[in-house]
Structures are given as C-alpha cells and as structure tokens.
C-alpha positions as CSV (number, residue, x, y, z in Angstrom):
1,X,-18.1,-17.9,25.5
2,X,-15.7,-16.0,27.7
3,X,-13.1,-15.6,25.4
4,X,-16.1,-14.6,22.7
5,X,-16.7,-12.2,25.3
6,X,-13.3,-10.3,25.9
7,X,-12.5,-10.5,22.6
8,X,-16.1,-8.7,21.2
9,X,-17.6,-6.9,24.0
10,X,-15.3,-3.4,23.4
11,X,-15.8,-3.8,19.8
12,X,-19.3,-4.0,20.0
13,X,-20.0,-1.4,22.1
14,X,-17.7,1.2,20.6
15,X,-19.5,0.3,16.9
16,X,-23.3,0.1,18.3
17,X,-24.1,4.0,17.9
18,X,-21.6,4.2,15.1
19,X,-21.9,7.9,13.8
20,X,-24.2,10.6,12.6
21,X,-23.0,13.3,10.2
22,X,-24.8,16.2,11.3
23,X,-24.2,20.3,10.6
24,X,-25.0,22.3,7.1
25,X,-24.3,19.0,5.0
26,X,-27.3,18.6,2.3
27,X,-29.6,15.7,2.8
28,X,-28.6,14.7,-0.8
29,X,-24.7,14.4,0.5
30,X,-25.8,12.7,4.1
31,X,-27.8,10.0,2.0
32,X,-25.0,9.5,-0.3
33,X,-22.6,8.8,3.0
34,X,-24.7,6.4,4.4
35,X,-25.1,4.5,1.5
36,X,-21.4,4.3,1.0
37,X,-20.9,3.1,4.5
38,X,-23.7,0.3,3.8
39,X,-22.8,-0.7,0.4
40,X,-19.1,-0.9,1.9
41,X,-20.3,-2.7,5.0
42,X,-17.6,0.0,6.8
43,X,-19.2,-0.4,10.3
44,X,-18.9,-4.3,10.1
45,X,-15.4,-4.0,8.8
46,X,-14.2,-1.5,11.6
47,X,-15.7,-3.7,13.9
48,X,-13.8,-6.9,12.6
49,X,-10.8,-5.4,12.8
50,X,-11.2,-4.3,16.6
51,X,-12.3,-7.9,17.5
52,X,-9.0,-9.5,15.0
53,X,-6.9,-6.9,16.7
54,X,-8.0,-8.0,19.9
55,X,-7.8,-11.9,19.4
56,X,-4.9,-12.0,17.3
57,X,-3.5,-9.3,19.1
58,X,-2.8,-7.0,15.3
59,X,-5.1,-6.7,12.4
60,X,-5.1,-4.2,9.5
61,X,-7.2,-2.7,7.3
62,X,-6.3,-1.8,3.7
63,X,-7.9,1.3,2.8
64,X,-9.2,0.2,-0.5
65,X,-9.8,3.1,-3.0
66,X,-11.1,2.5,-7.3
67,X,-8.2,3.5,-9.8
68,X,-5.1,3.4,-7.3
69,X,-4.8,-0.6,-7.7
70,X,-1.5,-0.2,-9.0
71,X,-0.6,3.1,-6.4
72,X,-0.6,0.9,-2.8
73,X,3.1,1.5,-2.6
74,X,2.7,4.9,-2.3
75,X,1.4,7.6,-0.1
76,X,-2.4,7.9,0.5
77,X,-3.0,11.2,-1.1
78,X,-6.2,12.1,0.2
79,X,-6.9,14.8,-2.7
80,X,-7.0,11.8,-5.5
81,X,-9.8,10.5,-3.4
82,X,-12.6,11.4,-5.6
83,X,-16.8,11.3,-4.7
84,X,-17.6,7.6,-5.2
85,X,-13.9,5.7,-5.2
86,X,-13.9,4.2,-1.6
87,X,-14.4,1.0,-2.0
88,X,-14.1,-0.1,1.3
89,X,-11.7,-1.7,3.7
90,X,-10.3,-5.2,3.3
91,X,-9.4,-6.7,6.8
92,X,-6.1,-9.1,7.7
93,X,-5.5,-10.1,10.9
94,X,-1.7,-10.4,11.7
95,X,-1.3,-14.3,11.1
96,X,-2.5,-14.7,7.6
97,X,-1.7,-12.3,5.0
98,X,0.0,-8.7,6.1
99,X,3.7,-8.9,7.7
100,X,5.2,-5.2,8.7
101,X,8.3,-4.4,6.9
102,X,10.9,-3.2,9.1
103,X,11.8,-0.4,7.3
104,X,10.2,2.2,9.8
105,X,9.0,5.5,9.9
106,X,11.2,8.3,10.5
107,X,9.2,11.5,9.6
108,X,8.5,12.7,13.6
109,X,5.1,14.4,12.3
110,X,4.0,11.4,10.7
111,X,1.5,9.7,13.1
112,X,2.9,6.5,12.4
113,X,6.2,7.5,13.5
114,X,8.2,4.7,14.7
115,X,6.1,1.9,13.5
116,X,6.6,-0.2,10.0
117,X,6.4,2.3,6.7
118,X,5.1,-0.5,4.3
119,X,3.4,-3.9,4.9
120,X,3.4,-6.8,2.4
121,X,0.1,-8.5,1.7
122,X,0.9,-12.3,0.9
123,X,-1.7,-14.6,-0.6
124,X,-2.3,-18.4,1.6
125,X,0.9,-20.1,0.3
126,X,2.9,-17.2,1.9
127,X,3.1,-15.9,-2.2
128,X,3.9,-12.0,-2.1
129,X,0.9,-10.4,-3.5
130,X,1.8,-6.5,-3.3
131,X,3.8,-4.2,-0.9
132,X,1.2,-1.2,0.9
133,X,2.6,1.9,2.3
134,X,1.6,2.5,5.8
135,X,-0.9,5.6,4.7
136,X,-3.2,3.0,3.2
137,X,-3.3,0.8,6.5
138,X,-5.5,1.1,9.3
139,X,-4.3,-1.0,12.5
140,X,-6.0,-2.5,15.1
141,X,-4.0,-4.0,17.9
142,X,-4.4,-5.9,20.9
143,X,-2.6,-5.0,24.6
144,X,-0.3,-2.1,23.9
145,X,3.4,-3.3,24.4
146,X,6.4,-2.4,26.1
147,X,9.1,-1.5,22.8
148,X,11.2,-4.3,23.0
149,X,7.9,-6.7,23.3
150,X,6.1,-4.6,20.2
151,X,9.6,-5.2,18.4
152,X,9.8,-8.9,18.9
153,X,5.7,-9.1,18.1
154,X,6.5,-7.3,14.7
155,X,5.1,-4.1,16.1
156,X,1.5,-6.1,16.4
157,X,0.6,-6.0,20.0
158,X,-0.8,-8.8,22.4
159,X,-4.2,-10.9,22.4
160,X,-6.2,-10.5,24.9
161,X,-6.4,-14.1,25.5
162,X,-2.8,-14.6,25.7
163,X,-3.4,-12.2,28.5
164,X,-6.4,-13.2,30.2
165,X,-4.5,-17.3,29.9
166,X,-1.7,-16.0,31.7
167,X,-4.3,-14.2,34.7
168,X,-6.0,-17.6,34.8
169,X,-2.7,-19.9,34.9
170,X,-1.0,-17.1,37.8
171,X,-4.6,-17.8,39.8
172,X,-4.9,-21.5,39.0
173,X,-0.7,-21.5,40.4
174,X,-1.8,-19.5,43.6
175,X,-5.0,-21.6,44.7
176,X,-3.1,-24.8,43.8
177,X,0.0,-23.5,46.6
C-alpha cells in the first residue's frame, strides 16, 4: 500500500477536478467536448500515464488521431486535426513497448528540444511495430534526472520507488550502525 500510495496519490489529485471549459463556447460545442473526453476515457488515460510515469519512472502517450494511421512518422500538424478525429491516447510505460530513438531534437524552439525526435513502438516479442515522431507523444516521467543519468535511462526519468528503496535502505544502514 505505500508504494500504491507514492506512486497514485499526485496523480490522483492532479486529475480529481480535471477541467471545465468555460467562456463564450456554445453549450452544443461544451457537450460535444465532454463526450469526447468520456468516449475516449482521456481523464483515465492522463491519469495512467502520471501513475506509469511515476512507477516505471517514463510512460508515453501516443496521441491517437482517425485517418493519420499511416502519418505517425511525421509531425503532428495540428490543422489536419478535424471535429471528431481524436481518438484518444494509447498509454506505454517505458519497459514494454516504446524505446526513444537517439536521434534528438535540435530545433531550440521546439519544446522537446534535447530529448528523443522519434520513438519506436514494438509489439511483446520486441517486433517493431511503427516509428512515432516526438509531436505525437505525450511523456510522463518519474524523478527528473541529472543529464548524464536521463542519458543512460534513455532520457525516461527515475521511479519513485527506486527512490523511496534507496531512502529506506540509507535509513535501514543508519539505525543498523
């Protein structure tokens, strides 16, 4: 239960409000949002990802959009994003299924700058199943690293258990002395 704990307790709370749409919007429009976000289940998926990221210490979420199947190797455009094509967001925590290339980012606007430019989704039998450009990702990471660290974990970050093992061992190695 304490792991349980640290790992779901942030996620939680930062997903139990969730969001209201508020302003001149139509309530035609804010109807049509929310039942997006249930038919996708997007709250439970955000909130999957935060706890993955946490436990696992990476997780991503592939930005999943109807008619650009075949287009994950290229950049998100977000004006081909038409009314009624989200289809949600897919969720992969670091150990099973999405490596970072290490071809990297070198556009300083970019947000991403610095971290992998495409990922590679693999299927169970470590099978390459497609190549995603960074755009389409969302990632969730544990502990923030240190740059050599973030290099050597793949640019994932650490678990929080790793973390909160290594508090209990240096405590356990104190009370023992």
């Amino acid at each position: 239960w304490v792991v349980q704990n640290v790992v779901g307790i942030i996620p939680d709370d930062m997903t139990k409000k969730w969001l209201d749409l508020s302003g001149t919007l139509a309530p035609d429009y804010i109807a049509e949002f929310e039942r997006a976000q249930r038919i996708t289940q997007l709250k439970e998926k955000i909130n999957l990802g935060l706890k993955w990221g946490r436990l696992y210490g990476g997780a991503a979420g592939l930005i999943m959009i109807k008619g650009q199947e075949s287009k994950l190797d290229k950049p998100l455009d977000i004006e081909m994003v038409y009314p009624g094509t989200f289809n949600g967001i897919y969720i992969l925590d670091r150990w099973s299924g999405i490596t970072p290339d290490m071809e990297l980012v070198t556009d300083m606007s970019d947000p991403d700058f610095g971290l992998p430019a495409y990922y590679t989704i693999s299927d169970s039998e470590g099978h390459m199943y497609t190549r995603v450009h960074h755009s389409r990702i969302i990632r969730f990471i544990g502990r923030e690293l240190p740059l050599l660290e973030k290099i050597a974990e793949m640019y994932w970050g650490e678990s929080e258990v790793e973390a909160l093992y290594a508090d209990v061992v240096k405590h356990d190695n104190v009370a023992a002395n």
